[in-house]
N, C-alpha and C positions, 0 to 999 in steps of 0.2 A: 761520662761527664768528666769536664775537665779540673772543675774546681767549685766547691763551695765555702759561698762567704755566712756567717752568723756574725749580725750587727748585733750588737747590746751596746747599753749607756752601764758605765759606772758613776761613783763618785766625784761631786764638781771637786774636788780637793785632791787629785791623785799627780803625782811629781813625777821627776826623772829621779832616781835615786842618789846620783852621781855630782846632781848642779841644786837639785830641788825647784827646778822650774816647772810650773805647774804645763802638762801635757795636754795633748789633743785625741790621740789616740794609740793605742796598747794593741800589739799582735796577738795572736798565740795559734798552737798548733791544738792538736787532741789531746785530750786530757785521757792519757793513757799512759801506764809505767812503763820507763822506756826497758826494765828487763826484761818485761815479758815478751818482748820482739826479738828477745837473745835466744838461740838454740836452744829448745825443752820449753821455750814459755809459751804460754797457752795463744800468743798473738805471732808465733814463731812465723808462721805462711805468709803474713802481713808484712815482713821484716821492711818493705820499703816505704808503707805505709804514712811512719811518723818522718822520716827524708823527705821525703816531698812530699809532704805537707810543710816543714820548716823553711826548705824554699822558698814555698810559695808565703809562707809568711815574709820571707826575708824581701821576694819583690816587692810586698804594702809596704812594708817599710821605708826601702829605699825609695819606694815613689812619694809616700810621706815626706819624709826627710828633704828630699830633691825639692819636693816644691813650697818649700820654707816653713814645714808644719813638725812639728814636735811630736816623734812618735817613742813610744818604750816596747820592750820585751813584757807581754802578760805572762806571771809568773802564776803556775796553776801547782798547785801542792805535786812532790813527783810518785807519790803513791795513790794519785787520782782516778780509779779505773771505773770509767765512765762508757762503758761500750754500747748499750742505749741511747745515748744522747745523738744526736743529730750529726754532726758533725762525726764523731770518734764510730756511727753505724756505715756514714759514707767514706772515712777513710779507711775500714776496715771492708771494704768495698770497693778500694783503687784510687778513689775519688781524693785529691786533694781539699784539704781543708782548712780556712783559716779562721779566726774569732778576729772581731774589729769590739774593742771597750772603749766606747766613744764618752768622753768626760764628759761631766755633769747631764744634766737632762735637761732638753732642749725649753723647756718654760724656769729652769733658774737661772741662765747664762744671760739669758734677751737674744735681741738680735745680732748682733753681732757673734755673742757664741758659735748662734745656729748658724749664722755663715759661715764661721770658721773651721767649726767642725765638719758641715758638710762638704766645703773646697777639702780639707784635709782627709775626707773619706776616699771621696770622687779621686782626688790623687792616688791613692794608694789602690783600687778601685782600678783605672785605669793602666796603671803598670804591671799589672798583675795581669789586665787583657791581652794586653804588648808581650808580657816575658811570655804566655802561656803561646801566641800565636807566631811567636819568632822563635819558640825553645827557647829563648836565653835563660829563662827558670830552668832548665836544667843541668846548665851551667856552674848555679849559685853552690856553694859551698856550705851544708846543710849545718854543717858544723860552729860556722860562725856566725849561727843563731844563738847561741848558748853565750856568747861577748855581747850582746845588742846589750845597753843601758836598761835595768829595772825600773821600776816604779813602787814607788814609796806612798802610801796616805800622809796627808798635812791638817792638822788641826786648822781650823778657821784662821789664826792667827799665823800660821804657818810653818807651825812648829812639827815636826816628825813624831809620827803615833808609833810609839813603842810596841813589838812585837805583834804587829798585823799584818797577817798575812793579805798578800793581794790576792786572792784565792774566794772572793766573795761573790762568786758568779751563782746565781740558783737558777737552776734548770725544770 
């Protein structure tokens, strides 16, 4: 398999960290510590595993991005070792992997949300089909996944919630 996607909704209140403009949707790769893919660590044989995976995050992104939709870097705690979970079984597997945290939930937004977010999925969605059947995801530079813009929580009012991690994913 080429690549696996895990849609989830987070919070209708989640920003870019940088402008505080509320987002559409949040990347991420496996929530796996990236030392254990360093020589001696228990995920050593895997070492390409969370690379491309990041890639393939970084193509949603840039299809995001590209078709006028507001995407961030899901920021997952980096001592997260999740190797049962869906996603972090299939890229310890070969299998590329990405997380989509589609803001708010599709009955608080209305209609308009649910559009937006679904155009802004579909985009990233389909780019990701494109890099995976042209190689150009092999291309991307894994690295400059760690630069993509965070994501911050916002009070109703739109104020930044102190010391929350975006790490609120339950599995």
């Amino acid at each position: 398999m080429d690549g696996f996607l895990d849609i989830h909704h987070q919070g209708a209140c989640v920003a870019r960290d940088d402008t505080n403009e509320l987002i559409d949707v949040a990347v991420d790769y496996p929530p796996l510590p990236d030392w254990e893919f360093e020589p001696g660590g228990k995920y050593a044989e895997y070492q390409d595993a969370q690379d491309s995976s990041r890639q393939l995050a970084l193509s949603a992104f840039n299809g995001i991005e590209q078709a006028g939709f507001l995407p961030v870097r899901y920021s997952h705690a980096p001592e997260r070792d999740l190797p049962g979970q869906a996603r972090s079984a299939f890229a310890l597997n070969g299998t590329r992997t990405v997380l989509f945290e589609i803001r708010g939930q599709s009955q608080t937004l209305g209609q308009a949300g649910r559009e937006r977010f679904t155009r802004a999925t579909v985009a990233g969605i389909e780019r990701m089909l494109t890099d995976l059947a042209t190689g150009a995801v092999d291309r991307l530079d894994p690295r400059a996944y760690e630069t993509l813009p965070d994501s911050v929580q916002l009070t109703p009012d739109g104020q930044v919630v102190p010391d929350v991690q975006s790490d609120a994913e339950v599995d």
